[in-house]
N, C-alpha and C positions, 0 to 999 in steps of 0.2 A: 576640169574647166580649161579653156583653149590659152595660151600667152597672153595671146591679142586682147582679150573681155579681162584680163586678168592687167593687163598691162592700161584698160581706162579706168580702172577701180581708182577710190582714192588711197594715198599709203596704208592710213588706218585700217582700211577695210580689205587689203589683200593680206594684214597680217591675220586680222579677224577668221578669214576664208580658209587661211592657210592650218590654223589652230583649230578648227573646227573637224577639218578633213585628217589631221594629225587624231583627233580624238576618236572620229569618227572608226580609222583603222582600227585604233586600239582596243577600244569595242569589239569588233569585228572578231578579231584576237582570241580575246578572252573567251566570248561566246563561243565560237569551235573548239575549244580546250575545257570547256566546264560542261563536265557531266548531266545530262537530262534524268526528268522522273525523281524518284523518291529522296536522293542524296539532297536535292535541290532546298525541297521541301525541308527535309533537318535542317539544312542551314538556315532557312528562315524562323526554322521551330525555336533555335538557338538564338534569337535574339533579345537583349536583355529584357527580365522582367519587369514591366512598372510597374504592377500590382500584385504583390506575393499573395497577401491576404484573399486576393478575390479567386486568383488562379488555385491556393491552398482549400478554399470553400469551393469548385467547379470541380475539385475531384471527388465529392461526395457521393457521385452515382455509386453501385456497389457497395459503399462501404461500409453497410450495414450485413450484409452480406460474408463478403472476408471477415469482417469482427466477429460475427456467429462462426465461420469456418475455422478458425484462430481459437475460437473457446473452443469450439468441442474437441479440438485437438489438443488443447491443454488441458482441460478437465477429462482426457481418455479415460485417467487412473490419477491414484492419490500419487503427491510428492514434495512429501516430506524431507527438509534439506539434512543432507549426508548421508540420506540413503540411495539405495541404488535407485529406486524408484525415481527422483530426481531429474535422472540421465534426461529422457525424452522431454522433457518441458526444457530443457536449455539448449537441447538439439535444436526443437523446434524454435526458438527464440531467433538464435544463431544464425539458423538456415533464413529467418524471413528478413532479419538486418541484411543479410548478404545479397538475397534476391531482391532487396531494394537500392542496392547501388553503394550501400553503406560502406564505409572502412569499419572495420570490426576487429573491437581487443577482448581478451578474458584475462580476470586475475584472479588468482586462487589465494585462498587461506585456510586455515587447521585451527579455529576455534574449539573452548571445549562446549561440548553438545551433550544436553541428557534426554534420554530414553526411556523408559517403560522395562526393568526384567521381566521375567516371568513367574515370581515368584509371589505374586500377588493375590489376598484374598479379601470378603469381606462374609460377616456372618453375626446374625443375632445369636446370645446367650440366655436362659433363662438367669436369674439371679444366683443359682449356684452353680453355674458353670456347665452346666447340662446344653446340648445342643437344643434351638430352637427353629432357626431356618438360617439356609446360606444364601446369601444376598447375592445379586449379579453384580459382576463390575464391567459389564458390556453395556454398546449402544446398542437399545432396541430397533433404532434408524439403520444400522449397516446392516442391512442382509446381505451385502456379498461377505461379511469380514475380511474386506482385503486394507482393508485401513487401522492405524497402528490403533490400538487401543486406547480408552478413554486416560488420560493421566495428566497431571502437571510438571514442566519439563522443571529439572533444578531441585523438586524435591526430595527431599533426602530418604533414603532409605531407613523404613522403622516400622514401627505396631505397636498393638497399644491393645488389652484387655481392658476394659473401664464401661463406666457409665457414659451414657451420654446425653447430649442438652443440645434443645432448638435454638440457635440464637439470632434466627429471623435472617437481616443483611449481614450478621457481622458487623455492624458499626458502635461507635460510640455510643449513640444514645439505644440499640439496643441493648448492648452491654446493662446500661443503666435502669431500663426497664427490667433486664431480669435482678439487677443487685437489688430493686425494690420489692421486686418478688422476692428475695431470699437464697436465689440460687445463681452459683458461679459456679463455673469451669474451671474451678485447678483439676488438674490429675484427668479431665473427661476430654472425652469424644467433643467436639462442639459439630454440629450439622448447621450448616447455613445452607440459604439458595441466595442464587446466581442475582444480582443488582447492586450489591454491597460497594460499586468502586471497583479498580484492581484486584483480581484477585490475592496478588501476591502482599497486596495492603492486607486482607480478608484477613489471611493464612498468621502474615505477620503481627497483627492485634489479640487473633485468638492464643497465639505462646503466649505474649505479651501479660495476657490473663490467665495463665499458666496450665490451658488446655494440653495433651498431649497428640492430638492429634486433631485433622478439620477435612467434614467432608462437603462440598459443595454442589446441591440441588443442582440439574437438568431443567430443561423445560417441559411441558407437561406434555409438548409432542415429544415425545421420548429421543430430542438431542440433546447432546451430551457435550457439554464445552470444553472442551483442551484448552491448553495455554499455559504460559510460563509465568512462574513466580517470583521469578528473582526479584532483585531491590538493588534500587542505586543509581539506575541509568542504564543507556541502549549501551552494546557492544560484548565484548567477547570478557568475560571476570576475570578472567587471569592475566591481559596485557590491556590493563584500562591505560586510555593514554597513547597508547602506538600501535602498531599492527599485527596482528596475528598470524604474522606471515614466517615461511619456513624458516626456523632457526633463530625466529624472535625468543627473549627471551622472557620470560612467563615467571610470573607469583605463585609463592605456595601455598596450599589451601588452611594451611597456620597462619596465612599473615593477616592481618588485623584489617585490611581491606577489602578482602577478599571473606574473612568468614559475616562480614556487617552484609554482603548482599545475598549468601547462603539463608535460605528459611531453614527453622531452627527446628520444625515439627516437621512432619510426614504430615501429607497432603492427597487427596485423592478429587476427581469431582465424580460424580454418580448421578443415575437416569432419577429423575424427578420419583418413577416408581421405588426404588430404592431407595431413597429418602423417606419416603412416604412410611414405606414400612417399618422404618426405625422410629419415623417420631409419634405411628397411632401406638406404638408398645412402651411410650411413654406415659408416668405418672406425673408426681408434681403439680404446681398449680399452672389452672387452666392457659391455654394459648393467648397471649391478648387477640380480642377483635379485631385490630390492623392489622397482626399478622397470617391471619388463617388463608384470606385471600391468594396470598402470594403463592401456595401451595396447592390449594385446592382442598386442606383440609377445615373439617368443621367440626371439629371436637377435640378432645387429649390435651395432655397436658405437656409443658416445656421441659420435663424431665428436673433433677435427673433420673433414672433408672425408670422401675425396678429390674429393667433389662440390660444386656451388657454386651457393647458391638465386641468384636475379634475381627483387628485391622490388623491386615500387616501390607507394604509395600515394598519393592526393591527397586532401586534406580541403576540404571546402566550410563555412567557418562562414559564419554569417546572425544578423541582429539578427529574429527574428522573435517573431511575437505570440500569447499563450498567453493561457488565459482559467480561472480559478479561476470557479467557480458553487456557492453559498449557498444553502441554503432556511434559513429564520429562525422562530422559535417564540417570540414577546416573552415574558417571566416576567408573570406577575399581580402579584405583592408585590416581586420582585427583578432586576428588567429588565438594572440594567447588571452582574449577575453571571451568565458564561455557560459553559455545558457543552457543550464543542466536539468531535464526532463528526468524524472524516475520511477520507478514502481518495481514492487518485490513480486517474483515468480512462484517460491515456495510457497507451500501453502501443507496445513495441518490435514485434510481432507483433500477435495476433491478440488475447492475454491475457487467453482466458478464464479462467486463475486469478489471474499478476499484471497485471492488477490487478483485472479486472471480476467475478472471483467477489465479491470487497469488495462493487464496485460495485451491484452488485444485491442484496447485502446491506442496503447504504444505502437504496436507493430503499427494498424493501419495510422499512426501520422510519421511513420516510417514509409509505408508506402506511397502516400502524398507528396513527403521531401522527395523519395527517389525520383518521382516524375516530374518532380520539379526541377530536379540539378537536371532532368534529359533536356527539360525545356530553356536550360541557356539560366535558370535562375544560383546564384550564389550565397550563403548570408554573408551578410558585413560580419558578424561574432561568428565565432565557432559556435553547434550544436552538440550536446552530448545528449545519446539516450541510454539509460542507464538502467540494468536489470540486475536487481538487485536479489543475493540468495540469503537464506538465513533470519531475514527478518523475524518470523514467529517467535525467534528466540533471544529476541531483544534488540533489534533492529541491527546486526550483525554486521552483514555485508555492507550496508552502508556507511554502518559507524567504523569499519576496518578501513574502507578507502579514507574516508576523510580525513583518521587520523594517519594514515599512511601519504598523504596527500596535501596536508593542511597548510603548511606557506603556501605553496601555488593558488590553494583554493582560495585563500583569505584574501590573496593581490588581486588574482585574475577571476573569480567567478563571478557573473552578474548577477545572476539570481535561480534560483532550484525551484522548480515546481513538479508538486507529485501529486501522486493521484493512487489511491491506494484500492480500496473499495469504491472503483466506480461508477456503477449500479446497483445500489440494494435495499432498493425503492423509489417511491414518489418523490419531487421535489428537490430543487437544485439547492446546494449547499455550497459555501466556500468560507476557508481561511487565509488570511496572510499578514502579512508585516503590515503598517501601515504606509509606506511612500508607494507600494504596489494596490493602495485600493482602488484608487482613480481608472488604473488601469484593465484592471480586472473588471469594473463595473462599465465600462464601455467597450470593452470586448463584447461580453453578455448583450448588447446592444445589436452585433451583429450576428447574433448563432438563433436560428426556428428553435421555439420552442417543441420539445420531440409529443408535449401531451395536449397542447389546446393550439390548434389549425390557428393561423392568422397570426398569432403572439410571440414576439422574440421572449428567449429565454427571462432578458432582464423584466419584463413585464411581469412573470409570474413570480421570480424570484422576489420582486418588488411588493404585489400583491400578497403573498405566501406568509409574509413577514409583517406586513404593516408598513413594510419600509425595507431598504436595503440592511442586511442583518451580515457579518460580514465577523468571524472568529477568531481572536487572536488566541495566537499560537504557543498557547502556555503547557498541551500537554506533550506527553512524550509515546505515543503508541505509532507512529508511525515513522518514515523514513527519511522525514523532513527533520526527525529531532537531532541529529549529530549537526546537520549542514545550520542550523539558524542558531541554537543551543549552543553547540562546541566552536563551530566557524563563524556563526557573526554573518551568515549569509541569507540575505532577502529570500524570504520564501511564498509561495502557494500552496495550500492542500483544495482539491475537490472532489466530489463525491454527489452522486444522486442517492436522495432517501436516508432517512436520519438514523435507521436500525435495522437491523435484518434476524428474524425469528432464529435463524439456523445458524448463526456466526459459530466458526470452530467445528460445524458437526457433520455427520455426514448427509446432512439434509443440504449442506452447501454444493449442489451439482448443479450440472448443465439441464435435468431436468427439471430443474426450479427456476432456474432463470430465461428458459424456453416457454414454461406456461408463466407464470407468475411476476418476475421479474421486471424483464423486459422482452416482451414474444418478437417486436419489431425489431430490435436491437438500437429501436432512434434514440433512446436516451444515451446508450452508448457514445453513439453519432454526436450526440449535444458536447458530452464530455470531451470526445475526441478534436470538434473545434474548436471550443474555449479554449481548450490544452493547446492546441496548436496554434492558436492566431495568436498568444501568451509569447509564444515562444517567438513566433515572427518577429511579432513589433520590438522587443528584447534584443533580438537578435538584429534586426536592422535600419531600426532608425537612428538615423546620424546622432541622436542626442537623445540619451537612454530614457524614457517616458516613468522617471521616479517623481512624484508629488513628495517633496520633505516639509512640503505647509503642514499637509495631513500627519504627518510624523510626530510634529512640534504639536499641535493642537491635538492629540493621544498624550503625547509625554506631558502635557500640562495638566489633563485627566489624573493624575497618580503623586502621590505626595512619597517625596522620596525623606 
C-alpha cells in the first residue's frame, strides 16, 4: 500500500494494516515450508480425540474377520502350558500386540505343573481276579491323538484293585442316598459323572468317605473332561503368597500347607462309555430313578461288585516355565493408575472357546487401541492387556503376577476386567463388584445385539433375565480370582452362553465354533465392545464412573 493512502488512514487503523500484512507474510512462510499431500492429512488425523468410544466402535468393520483369523491361528494345535506346544500361541499373541503399536513385556515363572506318565491303565476284573475286559482311558473325540491324554492335573500317582460303586454327582446328599441303601465306599472304586461341583471337591469327598480311588464320567458325546484338582485357591502350591519366579524360594511337599491342597486318592476322569461299562457289571441295589438319566443308563445296580476295576495311574510333575505377555498404553495425565484387561491363552485342548474365543477378543481391542493412538488419541490411565499362561492349573500366571506385584497393584490399579470364555453359546452374561454395575449396564446400552437385528445388547440381556441379572463374584475358576480375592481389586467377568457341551475336550476346536458356536464371529464382536468401551470410560473419564450407593445397598443385603 503506497505512503500517501497510508499516511490519511487514522493511527488506529495503519497499525491495524500494518499487523495484518505482518500476518499475512507469515502465512505465506509457513505455507512454502510445510509439506503437500498425505503428511498434511496425518497431521489432521492427529488431532485430539473427543470421542474415544465412538471412534473405538467405527473400527468395527473387519472385525469379525481378524477375530475368526486370530482363532484359527490359535486353535492350529493343542497348548497346553509348559509344553513345547505352547510356543506358537504366545508367538502369535506377541507378534499382534507388537503389530498394533503396543509396548510389550513378558515375564516368566517355574511353577510346579502336573502331567499325565505313561504308565497308566484301567480294566474290569471278574470277582476272582481273572481278566474281564480292558477299559479305554482315551477320548473317543481326538482322532488326531495329538492332544495330552484325558487326566486330572495334581493327582497323585496310585491304583487300586477293589470293588466299585456308582455315586451319581459325588455330593453329599448322594453320599446319603447310598448310606440308605446300605452301601459305602471305604476301600472302593467310587465312579461319578461329571456335574457334581469341582471336580477336585468330587475327588476330595469321595477319600473323605474312605474310597481308594474316583473315576469321573465323560459326556455321552464321547468328551472327555481334563482339569485340575487341587484344593486351596489359584496359584502355583509351593510359593502360596509370592511369586514363582527364578530363585524363589518354595515349600516342601511335607509341609502342612501344602500336603491340605494335594488330593489324597488317585483320580482319573473317563469317556461316558467307559463308565458305562463298569457300572452295567454292577450288582447291589437298583440305580435310584434320578440318577439313571445322567448316564444314560436304565437298569443295574449302584454296586458294590461282583466285579472289580484294576486302576493304576502315574503322575509326572515338573518345575516348568510359563510366560504371561503384556501389551502397555502409558496414560497421558495418570500413568501410575491402570485398567487391566486379561484372559488366559493356554488352554487343555484345542480351546477355541476356553480360552482363545477371549483371546482374539483381546488382540482385536488391541487393534482398535493401535489405531487409535495413530489417530492423535491418548488415555488419561494407563492400559494394560494381559495374557495370561497357566491358568488350567489353577489360575497360575495371573496369581504369580499379582502376588509378585501386589503393593503397586492395591495403590494403583483401577479395576481388572476379564473375559475368559467368551463365546460358548447363546446369551449375554456378566459378573462384577458392585460400584462397577451402573457401568457395566450402560455400556450394554451401547453395543448391537450380535443375535436379534434392531436390539442393543442390554435389551436382550434385560429380557433374557426378567431383569438385569448381574453375578457376584464369589467363585474362584477364573483369572479374576487373585486380582478381586487376594488384591481388593474391582472387577468384571464376561462371557457369551451359560455352558458349553465340550468344555476341556477335544470337541473344544475352531470347528465347533465356525459351525456352531458363533459362524459370524458377532457375538465375539458384542464381547469385544463391551470389553473395550469398559476399558475407555475407566480409563478416561476425569472422575472414575464407580457407583459406591450400589455397593452400600449390596453390603446391607448380607448380615455380617
Amino acid at each position: 500500500m503506497p505512503h500517501a493512502v497510508l499516511a490519511r488512514l487514522p493511527p488506529g487503523s495503519v497499525r491495524l494494516v500494518i499487523a495484518f500484512g505482518l500476518l499475512l507474510l507469515f502465512s505465506l512462510l509457513v505455507l512454502r515450508r510445510r509439506p503437500a499431500g498425505p503428511p498434511a492429512k496425518a497431521a489432521a488425523a492427529r488431532l485430539p480425540v473427543r470421542d474415544p468410544a465412538a471412534l473405538f466402535l467405527s473400527l468395527s468393520a473387519g472385525g469379525n474377520a481378524s477375530i475368526a483369523a486370530d482363532l484359527r491361528a490359535l486353535t492350529a494345535g493343542p497348548h497346553l502350558a509348559g509344553t513345547p506346544a505352547a510356543g506358537p500361541a504366545a508367538a502369535h499373541v506377541l507378534g499382534r500386540l507388537r503389530a498394533a503399536g503396543l509396548q510389550t513385556l513378558t515375564r516368566e515363572y517355574a511353577p510346579l505343573l502336573s502331567y499325565p506318565g505313561r504308565a497308566s491303565s484301567l480294566a474290569l476284573l471278574r470277582s476272582d481276579g481273572s481278566p474281564l475286559a480292558r477299559l479305554s482311558l482315551e477320548e473317543p473325540a481326538d482322532e488326531g491323538r495329538r492332544l495330552v491324554p484325558p487326566y486330572h492335573a495334581y493327582a497323585p500317582s496310585g491304583g487300586a484293585v477293589a470293588e466299585a460303586v456308582f455315586v451319581n454327582l459325588g455330593r453329599e446328599e448322594d453320599y446319603a442316598a447310598l448310606e440308605r441303601l446300605g452301601v459305602g465306599v471305604r476301600g472302593r472304586v467310587a465312579v461319578a459323572r461329571r456335574g457334581g461341583g469341582y471336580r477336585g471337591g468330587v475327588v476330595a469327598r469321595a477319600a473323605e468317605k474312605g474310597a481308594v480311588a474316583v473315576l469321573i464320567a465323560g459326556r455321552a458325546d464321547g468328551g472327555v473332561e481334563r482339569g485340575v484338582v487341587l484344593l486351596g485357591g489359584p496359584g502355583d502350591p509351593l510359593t502360596p503368597g509370592w511369586a514363582a519366579a527364578g530363585g524363589a524360594e518354595r515349600l516342601g511337599f511335607d509341609d502342612e500347607a501344602v500336603k491340605r491342597r494335594f488330593p489324597k486318592i488317585p483320580s482319573m476322569p473317563v469317556s461316558a462309555e467307559t463308565a458305562l461299562a463298569i457300572i452295567r457289571s454292577l450288582g447291589g441295589p437298583s440305580i435310584p430313578a434320578e440318577w439313571q438319566a445322567g448316564l444314560g443308563v436304565d437298569a443295574g445296580g449302584v454296586g458294590p461288585g461282583p466285579t472289580l476295576v484294576n486302576f493304576t495311574y502315574q503322575e509326572d510333575r515338573k518345575f516348568e516355565k510359563i510366560h504371561d505377555i503384556f501389551g502397555v498404553i502409558k496414560g497421558s495425565q495418570e500413568p501410575d493408575r491402570y485398567v487391566i484387561l486379561g484372559n488366559h491363552r493356554d488352554a487343555w485342548t484345542y480351546g477355541a472357546v476356553d480360552p482363545n474365543s477371549g483371546t482374539a477378543s483381546l488382540l482385536d481391542i488391541a487393534r482398535r487401541l493401535g489405531i487409535m493412538l495413530q489417530s492423535g488419541w491418548k488415555p488419561r490411565r494407563s492400559i494394560i492387556l494381559c495374557s495370561w499362561d497357566a491358568e488350567e492349573f489353577g489360575m497360575i500366571g495371573s496369581t504369580e503376577w499379582v502376588e509378585e506385584n501386589l503393593a503397586d497393584l492395591q495403590s494403583k490399579a483401577v479395576a481388572y476386567l476379564n473375559v475368559d470364555c467368551a463365546v460358548q453359546g447363546v446369551g449375554f452374561f456378566a459378573g462384577s463388584t458392585p460400584q462397577l454395575d451402573k457401568l457395566l449396564v450402560d455400556i450394554t446400552r451401547q453395543v448391537k445385539d450380535p443375535d436379534v437385528m434392531g436390539k442393543m445388547v442390554h435389551d436382550t440381556w434385560n429380557e433374557m433375565n426378567g431383569g438385569i441379572s448381574i453375578e457376584r463374584l464369589a467363585r474362584t475358576d477364573s483369572d479374576f480370582a487373585p486380582f478381586l480375592h487376594h488384591a481388593g481389586i474391582p472387577s468384571v467377568d464376561l462371557y457369551y452362553g451359560k455352558e458349553f457341551p465340550g468344555y476341556h475336550t477335544a470337541l473344544d476346536s475352531y470347528n465347533w465354533m465356525e459351525k456352531h458356536g458363533d459362524p459370524l464371529f458377532l457375538r465375539h464382536l458384542a464381547i469385544t465392545e463391551i470389553w473395550g468401551l469398559l476399558a475407555l470410560r475407566l480409563a478416561d473419564d476425569p472422575v472414575l464412573p464407580f457407583d459406591y450407593q450400589v455397593y452400600a445397598s449390596q453390603l446391607q443385603l448380607w448380615k455380617f
